[in-house]
NUDO-605765 format. One record per residue (C-alpha): residue number from 1; x, y, z; residue in one letter. Coordinates in steps of 0.05 Angstrom, whole numbers, plus 5000, padded with zeros to 4 digits. Each point is the difference from the previous one (the first is absolute). Layout:
[NUM [X Y Z] A];
...
% end
This chain:
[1 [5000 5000 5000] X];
[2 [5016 5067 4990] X];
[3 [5017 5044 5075] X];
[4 [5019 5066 5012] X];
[5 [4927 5018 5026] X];
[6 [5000 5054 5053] X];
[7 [4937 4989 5051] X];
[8 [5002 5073 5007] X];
[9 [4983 5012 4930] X];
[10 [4949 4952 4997] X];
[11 [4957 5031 5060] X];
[12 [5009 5075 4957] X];
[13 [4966 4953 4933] X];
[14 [4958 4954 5031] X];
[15 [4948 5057 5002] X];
[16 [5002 5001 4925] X];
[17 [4968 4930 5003] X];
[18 [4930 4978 5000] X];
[19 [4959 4932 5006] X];
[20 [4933 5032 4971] X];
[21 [4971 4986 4943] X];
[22 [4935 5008 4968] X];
[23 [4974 4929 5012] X];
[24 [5003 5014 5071] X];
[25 [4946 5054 5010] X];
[26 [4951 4949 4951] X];
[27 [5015 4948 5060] X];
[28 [4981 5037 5048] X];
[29 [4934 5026 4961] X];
[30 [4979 4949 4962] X];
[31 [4942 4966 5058] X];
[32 [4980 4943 4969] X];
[33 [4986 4968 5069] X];
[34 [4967 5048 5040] X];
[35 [4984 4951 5056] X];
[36 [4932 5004 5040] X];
[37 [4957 4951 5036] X];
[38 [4988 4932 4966] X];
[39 [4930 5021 4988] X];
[40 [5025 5066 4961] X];
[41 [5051 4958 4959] X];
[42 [4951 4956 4987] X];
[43 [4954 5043 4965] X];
[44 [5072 5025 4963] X];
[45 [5012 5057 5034] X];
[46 [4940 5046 4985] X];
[47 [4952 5033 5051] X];
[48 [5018 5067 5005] X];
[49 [4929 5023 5008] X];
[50 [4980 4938 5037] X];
[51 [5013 5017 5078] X];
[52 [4996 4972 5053] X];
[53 [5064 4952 4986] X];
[54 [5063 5009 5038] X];
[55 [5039 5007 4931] X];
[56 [4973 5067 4995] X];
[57 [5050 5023 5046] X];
[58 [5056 4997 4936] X];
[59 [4948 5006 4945] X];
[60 [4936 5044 5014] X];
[61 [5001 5031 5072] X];
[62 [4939 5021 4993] X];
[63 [4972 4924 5012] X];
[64 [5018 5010 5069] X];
[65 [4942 5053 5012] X];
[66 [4947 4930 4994] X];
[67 [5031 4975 5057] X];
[68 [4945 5000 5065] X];
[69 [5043 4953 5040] X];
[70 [5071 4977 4996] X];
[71 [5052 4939 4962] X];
[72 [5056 4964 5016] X];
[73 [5035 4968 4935] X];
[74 [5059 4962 5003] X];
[75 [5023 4976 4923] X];
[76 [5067 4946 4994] X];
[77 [5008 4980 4920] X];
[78 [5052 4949 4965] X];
[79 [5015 5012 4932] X];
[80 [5034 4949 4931] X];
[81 [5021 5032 4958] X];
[82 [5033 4977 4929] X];
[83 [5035 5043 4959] X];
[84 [5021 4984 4920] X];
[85 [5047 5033 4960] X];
[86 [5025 5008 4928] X];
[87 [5057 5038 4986] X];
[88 [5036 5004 4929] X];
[89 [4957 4933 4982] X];
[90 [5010 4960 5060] X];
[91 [4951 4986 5042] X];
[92 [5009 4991 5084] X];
[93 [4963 4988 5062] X];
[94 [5004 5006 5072] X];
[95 [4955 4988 5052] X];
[96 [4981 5032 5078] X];
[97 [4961 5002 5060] X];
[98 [4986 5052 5061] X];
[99 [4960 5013 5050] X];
[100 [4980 5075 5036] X];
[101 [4952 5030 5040] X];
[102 [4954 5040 4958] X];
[103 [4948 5048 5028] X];
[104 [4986 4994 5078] X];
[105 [4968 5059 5046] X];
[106 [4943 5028 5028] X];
[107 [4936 5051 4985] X];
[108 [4958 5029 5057] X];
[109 [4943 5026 4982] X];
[110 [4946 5053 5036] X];
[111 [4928 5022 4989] X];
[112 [4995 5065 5007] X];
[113 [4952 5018 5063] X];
[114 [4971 5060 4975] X];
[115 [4953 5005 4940] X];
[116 [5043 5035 4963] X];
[117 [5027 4996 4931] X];
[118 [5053 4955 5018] X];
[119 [4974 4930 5012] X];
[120 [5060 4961 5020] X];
[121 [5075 5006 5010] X];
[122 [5061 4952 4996] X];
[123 [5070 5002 5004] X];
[124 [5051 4940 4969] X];
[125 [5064 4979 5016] X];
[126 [5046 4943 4961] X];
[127 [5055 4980 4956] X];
[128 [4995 4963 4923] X];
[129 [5048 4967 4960] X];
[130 [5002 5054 4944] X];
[131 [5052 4959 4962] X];
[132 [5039 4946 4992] X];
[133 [5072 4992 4980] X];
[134 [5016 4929 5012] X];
[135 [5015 4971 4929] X];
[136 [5050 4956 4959] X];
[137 [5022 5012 4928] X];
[138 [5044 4976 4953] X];
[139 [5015 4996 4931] X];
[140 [5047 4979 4953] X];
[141 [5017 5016 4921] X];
[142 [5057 5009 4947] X];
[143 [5021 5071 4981] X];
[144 [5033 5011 4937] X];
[145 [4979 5077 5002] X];
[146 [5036 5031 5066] X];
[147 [5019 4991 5066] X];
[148 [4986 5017 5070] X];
[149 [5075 5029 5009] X];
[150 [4989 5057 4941] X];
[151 [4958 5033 5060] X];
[152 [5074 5015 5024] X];
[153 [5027 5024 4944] X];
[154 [4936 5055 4996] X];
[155 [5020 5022 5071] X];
[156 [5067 5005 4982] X];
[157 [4994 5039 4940] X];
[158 [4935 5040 5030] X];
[159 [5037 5027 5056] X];
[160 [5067 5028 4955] X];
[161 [5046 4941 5043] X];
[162 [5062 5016 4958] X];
[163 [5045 4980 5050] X];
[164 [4998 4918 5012] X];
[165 [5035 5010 5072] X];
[166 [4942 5046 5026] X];
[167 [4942 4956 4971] X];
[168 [5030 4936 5037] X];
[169 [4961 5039 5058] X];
[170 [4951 5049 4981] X];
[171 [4949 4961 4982] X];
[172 [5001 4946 5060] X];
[173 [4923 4970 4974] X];
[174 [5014 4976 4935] X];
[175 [5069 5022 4941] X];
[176 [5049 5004 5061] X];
[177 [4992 4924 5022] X];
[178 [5008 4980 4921] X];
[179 [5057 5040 4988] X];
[180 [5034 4964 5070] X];
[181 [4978 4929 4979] X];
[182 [5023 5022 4924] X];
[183 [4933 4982 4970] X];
[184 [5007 5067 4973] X];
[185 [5068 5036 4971] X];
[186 [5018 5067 4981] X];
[187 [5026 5000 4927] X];
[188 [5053 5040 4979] X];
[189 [5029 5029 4923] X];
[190 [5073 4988 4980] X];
[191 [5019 5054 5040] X];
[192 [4979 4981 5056] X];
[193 [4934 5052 5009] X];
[194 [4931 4963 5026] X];
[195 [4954 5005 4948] X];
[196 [4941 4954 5038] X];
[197 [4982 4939 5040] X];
[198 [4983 4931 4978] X];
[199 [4974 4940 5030] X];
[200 [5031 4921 4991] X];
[201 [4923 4970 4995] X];
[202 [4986 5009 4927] X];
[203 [4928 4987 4980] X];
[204 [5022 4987 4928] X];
[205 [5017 4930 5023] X];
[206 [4943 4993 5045] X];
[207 [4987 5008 5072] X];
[208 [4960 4954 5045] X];
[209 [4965 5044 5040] X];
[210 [4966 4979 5068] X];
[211 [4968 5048 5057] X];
[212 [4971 4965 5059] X];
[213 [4960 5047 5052] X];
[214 [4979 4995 5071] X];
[215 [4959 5044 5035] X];
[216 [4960 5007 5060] X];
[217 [4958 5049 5041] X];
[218 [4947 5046 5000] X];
[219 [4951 5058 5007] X];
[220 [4968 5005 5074] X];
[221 [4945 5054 5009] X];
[222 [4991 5025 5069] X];
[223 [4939 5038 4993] X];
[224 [4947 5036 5048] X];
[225 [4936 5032 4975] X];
[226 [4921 5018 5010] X];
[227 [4939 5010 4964] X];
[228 [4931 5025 5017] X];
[229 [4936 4994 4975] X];
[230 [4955 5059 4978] X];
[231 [4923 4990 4998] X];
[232 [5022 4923 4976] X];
[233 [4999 5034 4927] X];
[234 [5080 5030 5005] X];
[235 [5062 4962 5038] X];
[236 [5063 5033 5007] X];
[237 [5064 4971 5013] X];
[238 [5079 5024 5008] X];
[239 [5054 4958 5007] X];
[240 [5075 5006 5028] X];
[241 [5045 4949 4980] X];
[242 [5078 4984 5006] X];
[243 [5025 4945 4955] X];
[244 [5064 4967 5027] X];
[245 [5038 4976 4940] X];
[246 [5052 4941 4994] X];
[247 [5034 4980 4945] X];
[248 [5066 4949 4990] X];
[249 [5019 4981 4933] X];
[250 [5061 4941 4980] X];
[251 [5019 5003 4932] X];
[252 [5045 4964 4963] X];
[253 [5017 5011 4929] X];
[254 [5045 4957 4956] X];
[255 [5026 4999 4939] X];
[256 [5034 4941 4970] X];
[257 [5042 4993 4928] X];
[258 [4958 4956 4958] X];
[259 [5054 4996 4942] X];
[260 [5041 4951 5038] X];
[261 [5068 5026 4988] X];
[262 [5047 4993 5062] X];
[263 [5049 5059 4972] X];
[264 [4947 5059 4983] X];
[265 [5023 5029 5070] X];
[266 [4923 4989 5026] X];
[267 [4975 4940 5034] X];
[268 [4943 5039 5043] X];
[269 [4981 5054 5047] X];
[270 [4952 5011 5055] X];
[271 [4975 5070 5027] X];
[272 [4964 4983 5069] X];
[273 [4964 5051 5035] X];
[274 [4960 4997 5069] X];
[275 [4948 5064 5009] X];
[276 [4969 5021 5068] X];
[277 [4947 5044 5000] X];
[278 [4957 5033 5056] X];
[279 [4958 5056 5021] X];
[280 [4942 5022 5018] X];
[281 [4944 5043 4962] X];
[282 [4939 5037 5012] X];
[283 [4936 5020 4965] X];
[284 [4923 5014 5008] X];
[285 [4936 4969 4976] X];
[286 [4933 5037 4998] X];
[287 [4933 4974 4975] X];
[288 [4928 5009 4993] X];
[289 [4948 4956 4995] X];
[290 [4929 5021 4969] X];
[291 [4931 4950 5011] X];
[292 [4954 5027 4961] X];
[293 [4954 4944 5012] X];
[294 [5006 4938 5045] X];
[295 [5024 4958 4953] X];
[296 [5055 5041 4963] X];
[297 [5066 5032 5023] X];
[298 [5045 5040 4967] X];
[299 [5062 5014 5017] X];
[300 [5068 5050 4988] X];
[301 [5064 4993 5037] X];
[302 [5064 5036 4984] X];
[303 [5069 4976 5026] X];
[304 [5059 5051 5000] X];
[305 [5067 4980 4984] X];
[306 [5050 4966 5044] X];
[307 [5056 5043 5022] X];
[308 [5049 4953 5017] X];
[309 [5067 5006 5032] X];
[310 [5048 4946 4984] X];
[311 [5067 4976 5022] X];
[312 [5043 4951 4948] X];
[313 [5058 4953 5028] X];
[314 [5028 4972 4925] X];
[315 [5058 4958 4988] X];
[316 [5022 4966 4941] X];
[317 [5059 4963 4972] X];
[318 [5028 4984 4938] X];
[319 [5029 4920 4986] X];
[320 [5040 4983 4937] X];
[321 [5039 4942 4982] X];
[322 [5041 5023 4928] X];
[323 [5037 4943 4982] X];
[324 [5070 5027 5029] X];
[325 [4985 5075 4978] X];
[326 [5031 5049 5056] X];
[327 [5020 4936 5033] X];
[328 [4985 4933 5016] X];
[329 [4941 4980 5040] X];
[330 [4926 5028 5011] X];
[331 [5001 5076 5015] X];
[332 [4948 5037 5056] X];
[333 [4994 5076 5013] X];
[334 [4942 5016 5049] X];
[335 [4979 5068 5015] X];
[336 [5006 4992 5071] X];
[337 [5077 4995 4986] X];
[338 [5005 5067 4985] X];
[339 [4957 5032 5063] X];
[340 [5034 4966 5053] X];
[341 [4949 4934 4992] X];
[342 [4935 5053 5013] X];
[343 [4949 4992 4948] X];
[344 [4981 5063 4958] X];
[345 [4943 5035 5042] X];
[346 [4948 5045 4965] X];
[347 [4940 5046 5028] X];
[348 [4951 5029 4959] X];
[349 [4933 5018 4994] X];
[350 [4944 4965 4961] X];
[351 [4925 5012 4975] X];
[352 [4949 4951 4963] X];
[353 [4939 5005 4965] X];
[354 [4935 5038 5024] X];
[355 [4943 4959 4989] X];
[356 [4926 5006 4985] X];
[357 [4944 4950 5005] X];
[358 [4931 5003 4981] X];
[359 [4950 4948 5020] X];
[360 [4935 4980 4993] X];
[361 [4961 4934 5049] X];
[362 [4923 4975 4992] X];
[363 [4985 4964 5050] X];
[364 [4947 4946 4989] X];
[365 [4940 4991 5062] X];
[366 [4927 5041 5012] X];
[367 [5040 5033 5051] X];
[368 [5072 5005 4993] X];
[369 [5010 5060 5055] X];
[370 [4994 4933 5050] X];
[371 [5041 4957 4992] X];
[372 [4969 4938 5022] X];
[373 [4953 5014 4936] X];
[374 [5062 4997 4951] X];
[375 [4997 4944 4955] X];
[376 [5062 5031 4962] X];
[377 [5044 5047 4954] X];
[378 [5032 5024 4939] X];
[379 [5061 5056 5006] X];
[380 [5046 5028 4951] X];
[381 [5065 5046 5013] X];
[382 [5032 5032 4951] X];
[383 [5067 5029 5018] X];
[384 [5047 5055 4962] X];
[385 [5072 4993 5017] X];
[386 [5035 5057 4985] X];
[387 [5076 4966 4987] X];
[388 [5023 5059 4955] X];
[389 [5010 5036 5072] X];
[390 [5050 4962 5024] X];
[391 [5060 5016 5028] X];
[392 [5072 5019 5043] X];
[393 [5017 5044 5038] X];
[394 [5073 5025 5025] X];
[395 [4978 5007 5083] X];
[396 [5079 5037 5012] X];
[397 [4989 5055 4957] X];
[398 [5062 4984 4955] X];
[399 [4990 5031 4928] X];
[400 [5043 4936 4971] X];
[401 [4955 4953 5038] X];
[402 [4938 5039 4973] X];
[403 [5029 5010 4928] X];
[404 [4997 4921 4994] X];
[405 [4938 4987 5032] X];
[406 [4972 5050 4954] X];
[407 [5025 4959 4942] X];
[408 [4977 4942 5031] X];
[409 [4927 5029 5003] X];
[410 [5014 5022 4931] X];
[411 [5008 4930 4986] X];
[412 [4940 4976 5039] X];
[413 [4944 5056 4959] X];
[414 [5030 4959 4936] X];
[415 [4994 4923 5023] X];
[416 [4933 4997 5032] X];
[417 [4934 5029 4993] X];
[418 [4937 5013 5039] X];
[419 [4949 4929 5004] X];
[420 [4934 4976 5023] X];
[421 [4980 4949 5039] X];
[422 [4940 4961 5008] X];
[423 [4970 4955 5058] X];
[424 [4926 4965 4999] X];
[425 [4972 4956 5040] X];
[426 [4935 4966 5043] X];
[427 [4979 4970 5046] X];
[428 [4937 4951 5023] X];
[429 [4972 4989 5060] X];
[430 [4967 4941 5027] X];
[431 [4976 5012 5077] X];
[432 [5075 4981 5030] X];
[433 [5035 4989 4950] X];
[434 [5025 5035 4937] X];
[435 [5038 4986 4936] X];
[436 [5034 5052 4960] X];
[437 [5033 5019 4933] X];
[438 [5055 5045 4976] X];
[439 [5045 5025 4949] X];
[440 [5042 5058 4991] X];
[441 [5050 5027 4938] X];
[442 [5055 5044 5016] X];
[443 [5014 5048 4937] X];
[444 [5083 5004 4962] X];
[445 [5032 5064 5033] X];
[446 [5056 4990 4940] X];
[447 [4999 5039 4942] X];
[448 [5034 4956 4945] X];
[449 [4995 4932 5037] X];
[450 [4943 4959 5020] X];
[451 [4982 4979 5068] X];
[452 [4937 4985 5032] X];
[453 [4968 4957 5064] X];
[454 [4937 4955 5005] X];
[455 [4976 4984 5070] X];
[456 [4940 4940 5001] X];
[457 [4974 4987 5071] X];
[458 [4945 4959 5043] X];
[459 [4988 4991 5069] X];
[460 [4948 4978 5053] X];
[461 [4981 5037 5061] X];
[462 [4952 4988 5065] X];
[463 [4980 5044 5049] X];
[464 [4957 4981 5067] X];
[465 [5004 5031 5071] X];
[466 [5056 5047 4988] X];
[467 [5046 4948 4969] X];
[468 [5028 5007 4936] X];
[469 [5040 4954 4959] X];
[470 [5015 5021 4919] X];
[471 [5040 4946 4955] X];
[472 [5023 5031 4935] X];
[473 [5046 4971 4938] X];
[474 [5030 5047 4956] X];
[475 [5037 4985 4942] X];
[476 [5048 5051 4959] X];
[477 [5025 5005 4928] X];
[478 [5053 5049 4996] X];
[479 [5038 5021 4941] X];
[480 [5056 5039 4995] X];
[481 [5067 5024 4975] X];
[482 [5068 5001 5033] X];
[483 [5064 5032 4968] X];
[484 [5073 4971 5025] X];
[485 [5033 5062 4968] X];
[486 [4978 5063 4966] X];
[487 [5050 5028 4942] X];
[488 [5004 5066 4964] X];
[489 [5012 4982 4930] X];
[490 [4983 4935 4992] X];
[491 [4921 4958 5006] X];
[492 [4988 4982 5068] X];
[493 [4970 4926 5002] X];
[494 [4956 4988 5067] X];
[495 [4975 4932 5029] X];
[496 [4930 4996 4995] X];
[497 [4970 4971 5068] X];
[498 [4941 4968 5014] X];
[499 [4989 4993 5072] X];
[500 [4936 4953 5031] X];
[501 [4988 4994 5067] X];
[502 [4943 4969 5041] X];
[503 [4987 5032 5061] X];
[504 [4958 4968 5066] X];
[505 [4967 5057 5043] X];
[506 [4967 4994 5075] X];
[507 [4969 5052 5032] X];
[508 [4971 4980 5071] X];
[509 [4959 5063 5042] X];
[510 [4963 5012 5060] X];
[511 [4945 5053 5005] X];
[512 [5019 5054 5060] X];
% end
């Protein structure tokens, strides 16, 4: 390996280095598993105008103003999941389980004593699983196009590095461990002036290329909110929420010679990168619900942004083996080498989509303002996501922190684009017992790629003396796209992912 690299000049660069990108944000955003009780998920996700449920907590607040008297819900789930991949042809699979707490808390609700306009009052406090990072992928294909390394050589030449000695440790993320495990070489002229970089894995040949991801964590919302009930025509709700986020990513890219030759200088490399991420966020959700008659609801609920504040731990390392190149044996440069064995650390600030949902419930009975008269519903949601408004934030005020996360956003307004979702669903009563139906569709936020989610559901329920036990299966078709490497001037080929999983949700509550 190459040495020479002064710590102390690493800890003045390091703050020219970021582990943000685009795809992040769209992680973060993109709630394809908004949790709720099994009966809500059931029913796939809608009832924003149905109150009354404890889901309206995250969805509706204003479903807490039907509330006369009070719930307990406690929700565990276990999820399979079974993801497929096909990347440059070659199709992959990998397969998963987990299990979580989903949506447990309580409502107490109040009639009012007076005869005034407002009927009853509650108030709500709980969490939700509002997403779910626990996932394996991996795919596999030949490249005869490019390679991941050229993402060094755009660094290097992006960022003027005209001197080899200073770029062995200015860029400590990514061109800097290349250039020390000699994956990547300055070039000289005859007379000894650099006139570029260039990399020993030549996709002319072809490259095997491999990426195998790990993740796990999640989205917890801590939320506490109330509605009330006007004249049992209005119902007004607000809602206060703080989503703890946790996020840990293993990756492992490879890239192998497929040509076979033992003296090309290039047998493989391997850039491995672990990713921490956690914070906490913030953000409101109001709602109204309107009855015009007994048996319809209407319903509009608006949920601000997130504002996020995040905090990245990031190391990564590049592995090469070079068939004797720069010396014999398999070559490793890590980061942490050059920061005294501390991973690269990185605060900044975050916000997601706003959301609005519209919704619409019949419910089906000669008196459906009782509910032992109920013999069932329909409701509908449909949701705008507004993913254009995404983005980071510098939180030190540092103009070269900002100037990148400005490009980043930049970035962001051109990748994705605003999308609709839609969530419908019933349910049918029979004394104690009820059986339900669900589905929900979860619109592309990409602008020149395709990606969309199908949710099918069913579930039972009974209800008798306070007691409440819901049963609901939910099963998820996911597809996607996932990029190992984006390039300037050459096609960027993504694996296109299609994800399944089959989900088991219990809710069990008491009346309070």
């Amino acid at each position: 390996m190459k040495s020479g690299f002064l710590v102390v000049l690493f800890s003045i660069t390091v703050g020219l280095s970021y582990g943000q990108e685009a795809g992040d944000v769209l992680r973060y955003s993109y709630l394809s598993q908004p949790g709720g009780t099994a009966r809500n998920q059931a029913i796939g996700g809608a009832g924003g105008s149905l109150g009354g449920e404890f889901t309206s907590l995250f969805s509706n607040p204003a479903g807490l103003g039907f509330y006369k008297t009070g719930d307990f819900v406690f929700t565990p789930q276990v999820s399979f999941k079974n993801s497929k991949s096909t990347y440059l042809g070659t199709p992959e699979s990998a397969t998963g389980s987990n299990f979580s707490i989903g949506t447990t808390g309580f409502v107490l609700g109040s009639p009012s004593r007076t005869q005034g306009s407002v009927k009853n009052f509650a108030v709500g406090f709980g969490i939700n699983r509002e997403a779910d990072f626990n996932n394996h992928i991996y795919y596999k294909g030949k490249n005869t196009n490019s390679s991941f390394s050229e993402k060094y050589l755009e660094e290097l030449i992006n960022n003027n590095a005209n001197n080899p000695d200073s770029a062995a440790f200015m860029f400590p993320e990514g061109s800097s461990l290349a250039i020390n495990t000699y994956l990547v070489n300055p070039v000289f002229d005859t007379a000894g002036v650099l006139t570029g970089y260039s990399t020993l894995a030549n996709p002319s040949t072809g490259l095997i290329q491999e990426n195998t991801i790990n993740t796990t964590g999640g989205i917890t919302d801590v939320a506490i909110g109330a509605g009330l009930n006007l004249k049992d025509k209005w119902y007004f709700g607000g809602t206060l929420s703080f989503p703890f986020l946790r996020y840990n990513r293993k990756a492992s890219y490879k890239e192998t010679d497929a040509s076979s030759d033992p003296n090309n200088n290039f047998n493989y490399f391997e850039a491995n990168e672990t990713l921490d991420t956690k914070g906490i966020g913030v953000n409101g959700k109001f709602g109204v619900i309107f009855k015009p008659v007994d048996n319809v609801r209407l319903g509009l609920a608006f949920h601000t942004p997130t504002y996020y504040q995040l905090t990245d731990n990031y190391t990564t390392e590049v592995v090469t083996d070079l068939e004797g190149y720069g010396g014999s044996g398999v070559k490793f440069q890590s980061n942490t080498d050059l920061s005294d064995g501390q991973p690269l650390e990185s605060k900044y600030n975050m916000t997601t989509p706003l959301r609005l949902i519209l919704s619409g419930s019949y419910l089906f009975g000669g008196n459906a303002e009782n509910v032992q008269n109920q013999h069932g519903f329909i409701t509908a949601d449909l949701e705008y996501v507004n993913y254009k408004g995404m983005s980071f934030h510098d939180m030190n005020n540092n103009a070269m922190d900002q100037d990148y996360y400005n490009s980043l956003n930049s970035l962001i307004d051109n990748l994705y684009k605003n999308a609709i979702n839609a969530r419908l669903g019933g349910e049918m009563k029979f004394n104690t017992f009820m059986v339900r139906l669900g589905g929900a569709y979860y619109g592309n936020p990409y602008q020149n790629e395709t990606s969309d989610i199908v949710k099918v559901a069913g579930g039972i329920g009974y209800r008798n003396r306070g007691l409440f036990l819901d049963l609901t299966y939910v099963y998820s078709m996911a597809k996607d796209i996932h990029y190992p490497y984006r390039l300037e001037d050459k096609p960027n080929v993504p694996a296109y992912l299609k994800n399944n999983a089959g989900t088991v949700v219990a809710t069990l509550g008491f009346k309070l």
